[in-house]
C-alpha positions as CSV (number, residue, x, y, z in Angstrom):
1,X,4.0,-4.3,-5.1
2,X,2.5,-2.7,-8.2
3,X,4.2,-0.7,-10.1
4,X,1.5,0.3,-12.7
5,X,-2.0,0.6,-12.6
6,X,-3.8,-2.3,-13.6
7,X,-7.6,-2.5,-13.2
8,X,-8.7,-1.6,-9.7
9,X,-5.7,-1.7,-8.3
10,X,-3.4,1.4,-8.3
11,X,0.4,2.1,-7.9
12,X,1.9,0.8,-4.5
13,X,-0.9,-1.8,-3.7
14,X,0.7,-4.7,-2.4
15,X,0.1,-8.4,-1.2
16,X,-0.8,-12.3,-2.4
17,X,-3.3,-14.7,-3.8
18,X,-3.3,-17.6,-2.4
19,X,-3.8,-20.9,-3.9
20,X,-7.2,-22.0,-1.4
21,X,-8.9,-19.2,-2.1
22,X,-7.6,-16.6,-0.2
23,X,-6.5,-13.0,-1.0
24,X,-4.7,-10.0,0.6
25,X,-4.2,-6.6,-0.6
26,X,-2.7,-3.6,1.2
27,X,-3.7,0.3,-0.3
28,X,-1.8,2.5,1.6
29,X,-2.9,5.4,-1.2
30,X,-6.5,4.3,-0.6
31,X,-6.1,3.6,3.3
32,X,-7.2,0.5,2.8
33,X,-6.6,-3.5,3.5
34,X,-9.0,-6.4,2.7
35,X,-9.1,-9.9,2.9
36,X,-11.4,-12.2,1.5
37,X,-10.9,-16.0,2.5
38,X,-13.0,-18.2,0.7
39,X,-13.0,-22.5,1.8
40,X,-12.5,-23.1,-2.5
41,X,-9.3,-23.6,-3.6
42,X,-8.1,-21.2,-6.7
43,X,-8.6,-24.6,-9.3
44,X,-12.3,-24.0,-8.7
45,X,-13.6,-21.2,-11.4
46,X,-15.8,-19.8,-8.9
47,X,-13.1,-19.0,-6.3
48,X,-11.0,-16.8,-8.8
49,X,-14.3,-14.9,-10.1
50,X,-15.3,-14.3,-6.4
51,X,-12.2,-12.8,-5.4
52,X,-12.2,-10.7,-8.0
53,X,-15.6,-8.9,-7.7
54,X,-14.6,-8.7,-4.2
55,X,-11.9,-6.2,-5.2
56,X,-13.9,-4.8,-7.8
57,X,-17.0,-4.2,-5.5
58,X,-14.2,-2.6,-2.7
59,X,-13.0,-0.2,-5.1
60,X,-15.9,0.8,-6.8
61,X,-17.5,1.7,-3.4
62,X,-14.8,3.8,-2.8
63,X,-16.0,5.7,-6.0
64,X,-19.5,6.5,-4.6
Protein backbone atom coordinates (compact mmCIF):
# COMPACT_ATOMS: atom_id res chain seq x y z
CA UNK A 1 0.00 0.00 0.00
CA UNK A 2 1.36 3.56 -0.59
CA UNK A 3 1.86 5.66 1.76
CA UNK A 4 3.01 8.75 -0.24
CA UNK A 5 2.35 9.92 -3.50
CA UNK A 6 4.74 8.87 -5.97
CA UNK A 7 4.08 9.53 -9.73
CA UNK A 8 0.70 8.42 -10.79
CA UNK A 9 -0.08 6.66 -8.09
CA UNK A 10 -1.64 8.29 -5.02
CA UNK A 11 -2.02 7.53 -1.23
CA UNK A 12 -3.74 4.06 -0.52
CA UNK A 13 -3.10 2.47 -4.01
CA UNK A 14 -2.24 -0.99 -3.47
CA UNK A 15 -1.05 -4.25 -5.25
CA UNK A 16 2.11 -6.17 -7.11
CA UNK A 17 4.37 -6.42 -10.03
CA UNK A 18 5.03 -9.42 -11.06
CA UNK A 19 8.14 -10.82 -12.35
CA UNK A 20 6.46 -12.21 -16.09
CA UNK A 21 5.12 -9.19 -16.81
CA UNK A 22 2.19 -8.77 -15.00
CA UNK A 23 0.81 -5.90 -12.85
CA UNK A 24 -2.08 -5.14 -10.45
CA UNK A 25 -3.05 -2.04 -8.83
CA UNK A 26 -6.10 -1.29 -6.68
CA UNK A 27 -7.38 2.81 -6.40
CA UNK A 28 -9.98 2.73 -4.05
CA UNK A 29 -9.60 6.85 -4.05
CA UNK A 30 -9.84 6.79 -7.86
CA UNK A 31 -12.50 3.77 -7.98
CA UNK A 32 -10.31 2.04 -9.94
CA UNK A 33 -8.47 -1.53 -10.61
CA UNK A 34 -6.31 -2.48 -13.59
CA UNK A 35 -4.39 -5.28 -14.77
CA UNK A 36 -2.12 -5.45 -17.49
CA UNK A 37 -0.66 -9.04 -18.21
CA UNK A 38 1.87 -9.00 -20.74
CA UNK A 39 3.59 -12.79 -22.12
CA UNK A 40 7.38 -10.79 -21.41
CA UNK A 41 8.88 -11.44 -18.40
CA UNK A 42 10.08 -8.16 -16.29
CA UNK A 43 14.09 -8.98 -17.46
CA UNK A 44 12.89 -7.84 -20.90
CA UNK A 45 13.18 -3.73 -21.11
CA UNK A 46 10.15 -3.61 -22.98
CA UNK A 47 7.91 -5.27 -20.44
CA UNK A 48 8.75 -2.76 -17.54
CA UNK A 49 8.33 0.41 -20.03
CA UNK A 50 4.95 -1.09 -21.11
CA UNK A 51 3.59 -1.53 -17.87
CA UNK A 52 4.41 1.66 -17.01
CA UNK A 53 2.70 3.80 -19.68
CA UNK A 54 -0.03 1.52 -19.03
CA UNK A 55 -0.47 3.18 -15.61
CA UNK A 56 0.51 6.39 -16.92
CA UNK A 57 -1.97 6.35 -19.83
CA UNK A 58 -4.91 5.11 -17.02
CA UNK A 59 -4.25 7.95 -14.95
CA UNK A 60 -3.82 10.51 -17.21
CA UNK A 61 -7.26 9.57 -18.80
CA UNK A 62 -8.75 10.04 -15.63
CA UNK A 63 -7.45 13.71 -15.94
CA UNK A 64 -9.42 14.47 -19.19
Amino acid sequence: MRTHRGGYAPIGQFGWDGGSGTSTYADPVNGLTGIPLTQVGMSAPNSAHLIHDFWTTLYQALDN
